[in-house]
C-alpha positions as CSV (number, residue, x, y, z in Angstrom):
1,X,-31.5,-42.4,221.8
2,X,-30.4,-42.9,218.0
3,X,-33.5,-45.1,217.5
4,X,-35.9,-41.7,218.9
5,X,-34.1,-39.2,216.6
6,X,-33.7,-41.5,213.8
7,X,-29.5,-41.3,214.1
8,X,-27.2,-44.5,213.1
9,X,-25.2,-45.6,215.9
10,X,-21.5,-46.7,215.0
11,X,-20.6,-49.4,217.6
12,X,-17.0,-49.6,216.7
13,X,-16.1,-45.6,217.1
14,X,-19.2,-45.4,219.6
15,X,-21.0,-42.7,217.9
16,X,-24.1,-41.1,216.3
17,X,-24.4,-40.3,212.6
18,X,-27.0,-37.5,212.1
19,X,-27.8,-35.9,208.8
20,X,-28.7,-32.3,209.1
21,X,-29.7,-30.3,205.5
22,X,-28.1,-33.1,203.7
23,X,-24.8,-33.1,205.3
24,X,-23.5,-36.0,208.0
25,X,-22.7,-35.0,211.6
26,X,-20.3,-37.5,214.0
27,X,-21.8,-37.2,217.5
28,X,-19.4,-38.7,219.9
29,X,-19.2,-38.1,224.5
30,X,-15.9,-35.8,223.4
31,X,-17.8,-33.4,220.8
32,X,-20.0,-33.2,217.3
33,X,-17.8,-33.0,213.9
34,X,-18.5,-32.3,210.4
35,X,-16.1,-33.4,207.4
36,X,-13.2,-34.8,210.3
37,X,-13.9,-30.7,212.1
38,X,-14.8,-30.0,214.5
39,X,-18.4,-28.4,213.8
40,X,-19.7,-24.8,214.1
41,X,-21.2,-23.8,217.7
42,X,-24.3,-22.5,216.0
43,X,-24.5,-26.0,214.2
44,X,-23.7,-27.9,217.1
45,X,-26.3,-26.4,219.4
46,X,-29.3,-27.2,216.8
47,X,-27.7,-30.6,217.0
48,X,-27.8,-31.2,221.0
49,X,-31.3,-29.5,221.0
50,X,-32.7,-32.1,218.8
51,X,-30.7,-35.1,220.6
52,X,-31.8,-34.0,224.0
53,X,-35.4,-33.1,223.1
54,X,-38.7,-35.5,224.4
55,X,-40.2,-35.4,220.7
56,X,-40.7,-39.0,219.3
57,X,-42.3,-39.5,215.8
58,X,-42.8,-37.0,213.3
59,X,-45.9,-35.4,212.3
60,X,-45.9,-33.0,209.2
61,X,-49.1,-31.2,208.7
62,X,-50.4,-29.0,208.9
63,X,-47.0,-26.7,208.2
64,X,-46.7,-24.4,210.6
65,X,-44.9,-20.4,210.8
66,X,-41.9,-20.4,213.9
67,X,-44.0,-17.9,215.6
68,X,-47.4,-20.5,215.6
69,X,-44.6,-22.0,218.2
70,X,-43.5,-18.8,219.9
71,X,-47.0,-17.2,219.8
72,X,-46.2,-14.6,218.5
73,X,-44.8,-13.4,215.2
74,X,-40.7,-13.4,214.3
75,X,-39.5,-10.9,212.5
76,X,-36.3,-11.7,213.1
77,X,-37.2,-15.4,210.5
78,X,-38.3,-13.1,208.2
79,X,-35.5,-10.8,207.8
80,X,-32.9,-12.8,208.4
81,X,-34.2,-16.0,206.7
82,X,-36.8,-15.7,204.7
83,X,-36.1,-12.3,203.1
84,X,-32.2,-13.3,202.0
85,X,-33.5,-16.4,200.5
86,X,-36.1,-14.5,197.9
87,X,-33.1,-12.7,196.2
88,X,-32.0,-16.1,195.2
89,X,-35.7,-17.3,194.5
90,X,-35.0,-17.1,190.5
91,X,-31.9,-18.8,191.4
92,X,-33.1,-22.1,193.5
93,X,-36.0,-22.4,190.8
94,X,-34.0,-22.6,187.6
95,X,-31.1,-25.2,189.6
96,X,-33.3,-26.6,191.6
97,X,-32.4,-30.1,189.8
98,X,-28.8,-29.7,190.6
99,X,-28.8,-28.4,194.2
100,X,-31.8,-29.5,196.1
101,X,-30.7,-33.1,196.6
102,X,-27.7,-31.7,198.2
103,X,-29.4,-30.4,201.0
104,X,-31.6,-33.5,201.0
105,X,-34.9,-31.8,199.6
106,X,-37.4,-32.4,197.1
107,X,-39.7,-30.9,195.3
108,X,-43.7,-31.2,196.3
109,X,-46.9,-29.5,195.4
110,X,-47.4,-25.8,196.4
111,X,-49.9,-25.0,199.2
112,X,-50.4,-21.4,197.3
113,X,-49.4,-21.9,193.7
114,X,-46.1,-20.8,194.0
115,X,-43.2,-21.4,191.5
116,X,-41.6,-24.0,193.4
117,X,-42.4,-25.5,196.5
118,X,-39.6,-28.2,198.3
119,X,-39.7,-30.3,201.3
120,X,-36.3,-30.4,203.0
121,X,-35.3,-32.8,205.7
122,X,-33.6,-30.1,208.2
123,X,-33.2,-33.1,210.9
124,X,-34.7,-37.0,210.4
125,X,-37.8,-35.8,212.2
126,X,-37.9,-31.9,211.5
127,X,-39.2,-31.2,208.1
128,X,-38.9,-27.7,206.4
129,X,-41.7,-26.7,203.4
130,X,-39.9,-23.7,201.3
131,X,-42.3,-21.7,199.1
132,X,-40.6,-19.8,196.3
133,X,-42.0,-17.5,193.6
134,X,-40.2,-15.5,191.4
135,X,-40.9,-11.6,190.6
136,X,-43.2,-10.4,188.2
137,X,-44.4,-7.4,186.8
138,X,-47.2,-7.3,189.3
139,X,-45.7,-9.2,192.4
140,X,-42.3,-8.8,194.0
141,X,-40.1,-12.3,194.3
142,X,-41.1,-14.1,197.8
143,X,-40.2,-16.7,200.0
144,X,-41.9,-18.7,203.1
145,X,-40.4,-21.1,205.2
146,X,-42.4,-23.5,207.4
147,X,-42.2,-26.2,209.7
148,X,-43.5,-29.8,210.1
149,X,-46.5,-29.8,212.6
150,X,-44.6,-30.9,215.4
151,X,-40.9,-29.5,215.1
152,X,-41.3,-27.6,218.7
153,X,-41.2,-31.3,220.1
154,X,-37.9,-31.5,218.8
155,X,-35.8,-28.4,218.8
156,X,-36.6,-24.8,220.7
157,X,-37.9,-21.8,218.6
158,X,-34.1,-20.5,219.0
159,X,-33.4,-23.8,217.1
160,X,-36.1,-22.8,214.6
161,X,-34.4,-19.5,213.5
162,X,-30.7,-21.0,213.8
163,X,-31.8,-23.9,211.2
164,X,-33.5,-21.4,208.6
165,X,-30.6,-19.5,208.8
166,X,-28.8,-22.7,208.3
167,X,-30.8,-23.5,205.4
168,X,-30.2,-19.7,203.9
169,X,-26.3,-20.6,204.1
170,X,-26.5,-23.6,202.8
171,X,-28.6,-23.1,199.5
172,X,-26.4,-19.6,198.8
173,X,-23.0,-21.7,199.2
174,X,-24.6,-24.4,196.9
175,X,-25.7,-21.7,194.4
176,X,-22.3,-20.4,194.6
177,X,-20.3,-23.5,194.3
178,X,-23.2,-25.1,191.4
């Protein structure tokens, strides 16, 4: 299994180490912890998901919209995702040297001529491309979050939304803390 989803497998303590937006997760038979805790159910179900899911080798493009998965649209992404994120689009952009290797992304080339676009590793084979642009006088500040090609191979579209909400909390608690 740790060879599939790209994990490290400890011998001696007989358990998985799995990064997941930049921060390392102990899998072990008796639970999944983060920082010697025990770690958050919301967390921890993304986790199993991914562990348990048939995917094998990742295939990024083309990006792809959670609800190209669902077939059908998600609001829910947009509003409780995508839409906290923009407020903080000036934000991310002007620290964006200083917080995006925390959550292990980088930055890449816009699909749409946005301000900044990043690639973030959600999960070893789960990729995430974040388009930002900042608010002008003629546009209002926007954000879009999408995912590697084949991410439904690896974790459910309930998996989709908890991770981009995931990656919201993440990047306003770096913000806050850099």
């Amino acid at each position: 299994m740790a060879e599939r989803v790209s994990a490290l497998y400890n011998e001696d303590e007989d358990a998985l180490l799995l990064a997941m937006l930049g921060q390392e997760y102990i899998i072990r038979h008796d639970g999944i912890t983060l920082h010697g805790q025990k770690a958050p159910e919301h967390q921890a179900s993304v986790i199993l998901d991914y562990l348990f899911s048939t995917g094998s080798s990742l295939a990024l493009m083309p990006w792809r919209t959670p609800g190209d998965f669902s077939g059908a649209p998600l609001p829910e992404f947009r509003q409780r995702v995508e839409q906290p994120i923009t407020q903080y689009a000036a934000e991310i952009i002007a620290r964006a040297a200083a917080i995006l290797p925390l959550f292990d992304a980088k930055v890449a080339p816009s699909l749409i001529g946005s301000d900044l676009a990043i690639n973030v590793r959600a999960l070893p084979k789960v990729h995430l491309h974040v388009e930002l642009s900042q608010e002008t006088p003629d546009f209002p500040a926007e954000v879009w979050v999408l995912f590697s090609n084949n991410a439904h191979e690896f974790i459910s579209v309930a998996s989709m939304q908890r991770i981009g909400e995931l990656l919201k909390d993440r990047v306003v608690s770096l913000l806050r803390i850099y």
